[in-house]
Backbone as CSV, one residue per row, in Angstrom:
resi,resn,N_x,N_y,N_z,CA_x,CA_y,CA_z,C_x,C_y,C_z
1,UNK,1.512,-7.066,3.230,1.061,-8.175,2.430,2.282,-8.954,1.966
2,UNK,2.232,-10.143,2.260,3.239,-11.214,1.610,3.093,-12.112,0.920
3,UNK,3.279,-11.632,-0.160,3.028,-12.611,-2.004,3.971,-13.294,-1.742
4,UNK,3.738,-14.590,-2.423,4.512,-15.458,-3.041,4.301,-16.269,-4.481
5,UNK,2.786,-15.945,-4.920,2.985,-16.520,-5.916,3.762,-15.753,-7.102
6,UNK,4.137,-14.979,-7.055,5.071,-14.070,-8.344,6.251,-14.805,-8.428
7,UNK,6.722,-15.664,-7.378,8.058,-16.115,-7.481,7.804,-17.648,-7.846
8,UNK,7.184,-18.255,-7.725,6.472,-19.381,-8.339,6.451,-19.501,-9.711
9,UNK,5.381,-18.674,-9.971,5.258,-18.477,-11.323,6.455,-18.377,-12.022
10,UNK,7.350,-17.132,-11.523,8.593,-16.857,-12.335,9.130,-18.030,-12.238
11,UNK,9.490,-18.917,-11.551,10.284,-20.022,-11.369,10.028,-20.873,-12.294
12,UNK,8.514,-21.297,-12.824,8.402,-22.384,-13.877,8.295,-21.609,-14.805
13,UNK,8.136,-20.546,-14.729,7.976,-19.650,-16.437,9.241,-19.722,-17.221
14,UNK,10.490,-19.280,-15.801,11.871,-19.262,-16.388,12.305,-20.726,-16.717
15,UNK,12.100,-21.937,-15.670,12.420,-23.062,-16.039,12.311,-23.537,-17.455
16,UNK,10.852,-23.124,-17.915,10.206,-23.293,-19.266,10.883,-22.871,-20.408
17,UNK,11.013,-21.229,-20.294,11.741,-20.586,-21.172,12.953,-20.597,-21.489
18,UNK,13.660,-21.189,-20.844,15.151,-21.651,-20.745,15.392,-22.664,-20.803
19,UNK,14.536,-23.536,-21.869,14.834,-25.181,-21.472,16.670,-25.570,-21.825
20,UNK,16.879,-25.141,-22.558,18.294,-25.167,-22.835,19.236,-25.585,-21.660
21,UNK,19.348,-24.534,-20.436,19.876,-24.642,-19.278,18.652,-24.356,-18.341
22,UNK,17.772,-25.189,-17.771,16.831,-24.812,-16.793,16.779,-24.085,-15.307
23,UNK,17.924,-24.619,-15.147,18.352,-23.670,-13.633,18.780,-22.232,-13.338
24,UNK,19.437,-22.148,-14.756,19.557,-20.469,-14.978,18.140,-19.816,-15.447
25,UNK,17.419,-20.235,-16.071,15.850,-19.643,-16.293,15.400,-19.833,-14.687
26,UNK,15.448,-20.704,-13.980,14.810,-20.731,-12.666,15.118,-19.706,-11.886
27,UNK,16.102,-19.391,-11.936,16.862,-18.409,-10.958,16.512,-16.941,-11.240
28,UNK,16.331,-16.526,-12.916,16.259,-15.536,-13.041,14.731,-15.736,-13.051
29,UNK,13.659,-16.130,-13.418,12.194,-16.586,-13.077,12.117,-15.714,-11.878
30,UNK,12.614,-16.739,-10.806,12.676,-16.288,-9.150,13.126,-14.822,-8.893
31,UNK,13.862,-14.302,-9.284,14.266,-13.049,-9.749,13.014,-11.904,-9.616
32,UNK,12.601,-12.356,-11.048,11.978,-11.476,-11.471,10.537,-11.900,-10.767
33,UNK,9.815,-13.119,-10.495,9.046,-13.199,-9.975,9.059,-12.398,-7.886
34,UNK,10.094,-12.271,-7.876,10.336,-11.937,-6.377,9.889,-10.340,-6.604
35,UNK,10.902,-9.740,-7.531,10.969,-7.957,-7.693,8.856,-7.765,-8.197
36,UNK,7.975,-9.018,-8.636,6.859,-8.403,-8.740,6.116,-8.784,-7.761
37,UNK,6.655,-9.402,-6.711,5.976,-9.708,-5.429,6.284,-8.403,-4.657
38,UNK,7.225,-8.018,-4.436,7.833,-6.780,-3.629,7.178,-5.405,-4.098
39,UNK,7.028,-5.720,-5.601,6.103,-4.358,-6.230,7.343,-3.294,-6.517
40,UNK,8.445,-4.123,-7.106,9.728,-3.009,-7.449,9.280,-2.383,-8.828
41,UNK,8.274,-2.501,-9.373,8.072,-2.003,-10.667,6.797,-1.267,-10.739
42,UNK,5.977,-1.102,-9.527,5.057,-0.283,-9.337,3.881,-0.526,-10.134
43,UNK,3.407,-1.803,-10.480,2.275,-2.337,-10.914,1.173,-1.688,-10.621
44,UNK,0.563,-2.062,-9.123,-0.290,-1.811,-7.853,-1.161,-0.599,-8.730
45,UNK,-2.203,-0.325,-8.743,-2.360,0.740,-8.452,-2.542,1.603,-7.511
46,UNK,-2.516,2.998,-7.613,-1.718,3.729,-5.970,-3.319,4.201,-5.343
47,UNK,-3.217,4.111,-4.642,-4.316,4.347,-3.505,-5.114,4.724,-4.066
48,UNK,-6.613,5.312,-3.434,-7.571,6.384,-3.652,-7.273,7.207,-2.194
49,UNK,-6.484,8.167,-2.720,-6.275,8.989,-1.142,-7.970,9.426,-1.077
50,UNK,-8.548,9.833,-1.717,-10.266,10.501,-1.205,-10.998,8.918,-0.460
51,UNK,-10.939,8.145,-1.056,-11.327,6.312,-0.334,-10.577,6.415,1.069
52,UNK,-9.416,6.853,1.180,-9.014,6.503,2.353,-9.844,7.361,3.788
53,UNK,-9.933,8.404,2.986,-10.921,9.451,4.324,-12.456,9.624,4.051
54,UNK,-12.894,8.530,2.987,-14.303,8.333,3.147,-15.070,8.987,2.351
55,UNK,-14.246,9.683,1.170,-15.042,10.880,0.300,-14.758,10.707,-1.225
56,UNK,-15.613,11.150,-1.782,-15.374,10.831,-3.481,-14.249,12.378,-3.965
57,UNK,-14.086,12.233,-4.922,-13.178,13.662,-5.769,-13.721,14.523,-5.919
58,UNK,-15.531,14.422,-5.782,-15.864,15.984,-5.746,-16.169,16.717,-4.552
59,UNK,-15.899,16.046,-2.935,-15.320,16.739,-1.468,-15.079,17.761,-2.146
60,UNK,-15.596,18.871,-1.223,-14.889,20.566,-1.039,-13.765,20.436,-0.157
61,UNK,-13.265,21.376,0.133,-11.890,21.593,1.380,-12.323,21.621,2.231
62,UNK,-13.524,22.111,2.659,-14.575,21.937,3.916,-14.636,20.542,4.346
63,UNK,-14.931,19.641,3.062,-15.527,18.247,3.997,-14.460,17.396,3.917
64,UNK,-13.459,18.051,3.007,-11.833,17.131,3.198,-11.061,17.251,4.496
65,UNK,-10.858,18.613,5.305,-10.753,18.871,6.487,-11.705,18.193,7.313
66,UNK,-12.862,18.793,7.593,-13.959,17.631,8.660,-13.776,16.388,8.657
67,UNK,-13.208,15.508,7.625,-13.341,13.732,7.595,-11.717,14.147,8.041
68,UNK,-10.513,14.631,7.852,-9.524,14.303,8.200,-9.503,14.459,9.439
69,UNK,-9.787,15.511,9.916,-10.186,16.320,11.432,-10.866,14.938,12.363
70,UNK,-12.067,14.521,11.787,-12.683,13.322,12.404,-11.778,12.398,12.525
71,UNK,-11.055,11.681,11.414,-10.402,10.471,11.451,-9.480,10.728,12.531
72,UNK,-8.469,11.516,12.212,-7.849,11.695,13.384,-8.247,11.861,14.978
73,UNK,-9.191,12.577,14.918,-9.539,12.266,16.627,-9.831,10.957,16.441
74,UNK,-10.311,9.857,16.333,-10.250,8.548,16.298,-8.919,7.843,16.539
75,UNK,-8.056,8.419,15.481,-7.033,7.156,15.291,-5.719,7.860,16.071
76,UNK,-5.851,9.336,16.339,-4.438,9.437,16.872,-3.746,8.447,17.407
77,UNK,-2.482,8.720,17.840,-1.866,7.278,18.530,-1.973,7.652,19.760
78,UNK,-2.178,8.882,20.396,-2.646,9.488,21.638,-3.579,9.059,22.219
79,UNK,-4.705,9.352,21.107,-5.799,8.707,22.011,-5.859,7.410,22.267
80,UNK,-4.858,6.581,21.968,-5.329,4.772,22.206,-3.794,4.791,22.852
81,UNK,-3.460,5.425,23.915,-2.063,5.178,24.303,-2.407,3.992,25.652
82,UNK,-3.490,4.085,26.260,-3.202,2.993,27.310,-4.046,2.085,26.426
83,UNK,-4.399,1.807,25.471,-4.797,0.125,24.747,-3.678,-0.572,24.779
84,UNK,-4.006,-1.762,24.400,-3.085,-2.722,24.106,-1.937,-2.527,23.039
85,UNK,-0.924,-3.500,23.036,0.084,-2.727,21.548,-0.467,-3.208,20.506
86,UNK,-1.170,-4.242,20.339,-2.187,-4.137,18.912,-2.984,-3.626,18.220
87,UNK,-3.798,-2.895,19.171,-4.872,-1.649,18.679,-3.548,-0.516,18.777
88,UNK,-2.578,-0.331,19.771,-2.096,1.057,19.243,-1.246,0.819,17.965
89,UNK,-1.163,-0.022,17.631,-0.233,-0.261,16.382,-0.635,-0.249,15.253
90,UNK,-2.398,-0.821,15.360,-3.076,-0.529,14.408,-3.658,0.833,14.206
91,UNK,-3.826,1.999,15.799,-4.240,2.995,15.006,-2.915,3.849,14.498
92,UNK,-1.693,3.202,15.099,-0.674,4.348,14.039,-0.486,4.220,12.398
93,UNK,-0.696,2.569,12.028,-0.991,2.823,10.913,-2.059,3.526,10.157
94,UNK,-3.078,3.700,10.987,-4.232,4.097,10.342,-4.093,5.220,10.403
95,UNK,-3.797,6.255,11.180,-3.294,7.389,11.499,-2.446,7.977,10.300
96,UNK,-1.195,7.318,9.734,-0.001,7.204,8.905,-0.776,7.276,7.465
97,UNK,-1.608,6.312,7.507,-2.458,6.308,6.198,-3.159,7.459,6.109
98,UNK,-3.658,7.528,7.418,-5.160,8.816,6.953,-4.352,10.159,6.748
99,UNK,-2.679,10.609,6.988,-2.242,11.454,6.960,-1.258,11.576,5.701
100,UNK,-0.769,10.348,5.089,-0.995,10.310,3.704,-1.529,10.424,2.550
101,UNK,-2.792,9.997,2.947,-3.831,10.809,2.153,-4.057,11.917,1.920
102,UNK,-4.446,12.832,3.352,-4.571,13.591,3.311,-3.572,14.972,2.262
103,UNK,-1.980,14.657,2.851,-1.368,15.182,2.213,-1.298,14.955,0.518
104,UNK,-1.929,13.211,0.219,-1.475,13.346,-1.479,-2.671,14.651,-2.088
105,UNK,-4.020,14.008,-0.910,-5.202,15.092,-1.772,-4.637,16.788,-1.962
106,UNK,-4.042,17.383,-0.620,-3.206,18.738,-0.635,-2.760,18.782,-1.882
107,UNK,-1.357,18.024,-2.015,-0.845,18.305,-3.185,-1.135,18.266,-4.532
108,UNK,-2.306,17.342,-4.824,-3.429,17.163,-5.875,-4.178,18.468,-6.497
109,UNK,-4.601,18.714,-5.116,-5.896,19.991,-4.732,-4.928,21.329,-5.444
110,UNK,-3.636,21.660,-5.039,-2.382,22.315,-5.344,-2.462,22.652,-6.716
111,UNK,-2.052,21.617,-7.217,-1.750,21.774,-9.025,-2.420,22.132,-9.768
C-alpha cells in the first residue's frame, strides 16, 4: 500500500504551525507525515492472524491445522509453479501470509 496523504497533511500542518519560518515546519510536516505513511510508529492495527485462515479465536488446534493444512494446498508456490508470474506471486504472498498467521496463532496458543 502506498499512502501519501500523511505527507500532505504533515506538510500544511507544519507550514501552519510554524508560521514564523514556514519552510522549516514544511519539511519537518513532510517528515513526520512520511514516517506515518510508512507506519514507522506502528499505528495500523496488527492483523487478525485467526481472519487470515478463516476462523474466529474460539478454533480448536484441530480446525486451526485443517484451515492451515487447506490453505496451503491451495496457495503453495508449488502448486501454481507453471502459472503465470502474477498468480505465482500472488500465491507466495498468500502463502507468506497464511504462514504468518499461522505461526502468530502458535505462539499466542503457547502463552
Amino acid at each position: 500500500m502506498n499512502r501519501w496523504y500523511g505527507k500532505l497533511l504533515g506538510l500544511i500542518a507544519g507550514a501552519l504551525l510554524f508560521r514564523p519560518n514556514p519552510l522549516f515546519g514544511a519539511v519537518v510536516g513532510l517528515l513526520v507525515g512520511h514516517a506515518f505513511d510508512r507506519d514507522w510508529f506502528r499505528l495500523r492495527a496488527r492483523e487478525n492472524p485467526y481472519a487470515e485462515l478463516g476462523l474466529t479465536a474460539e478454533a480448536s488446534d484441530a480446525e486451526i491445522d485443517q484451515a492451515y493444512r487447506r490453505l496451503m494446498s491451495q496457495y503453495h508456490p508449488d502448486k501454481v509453479a507453471g502459472a503465470a508470474p502474477e498468480l505465482r506471486d500472488q500465491a507466495e504472498k498468500r502463502a507468506r501470509a497464511i504462514n504468518a498467521a499461522y505461526d502468530r496463532i502458535r505462539t499466542l496458543r503457547r502463552r
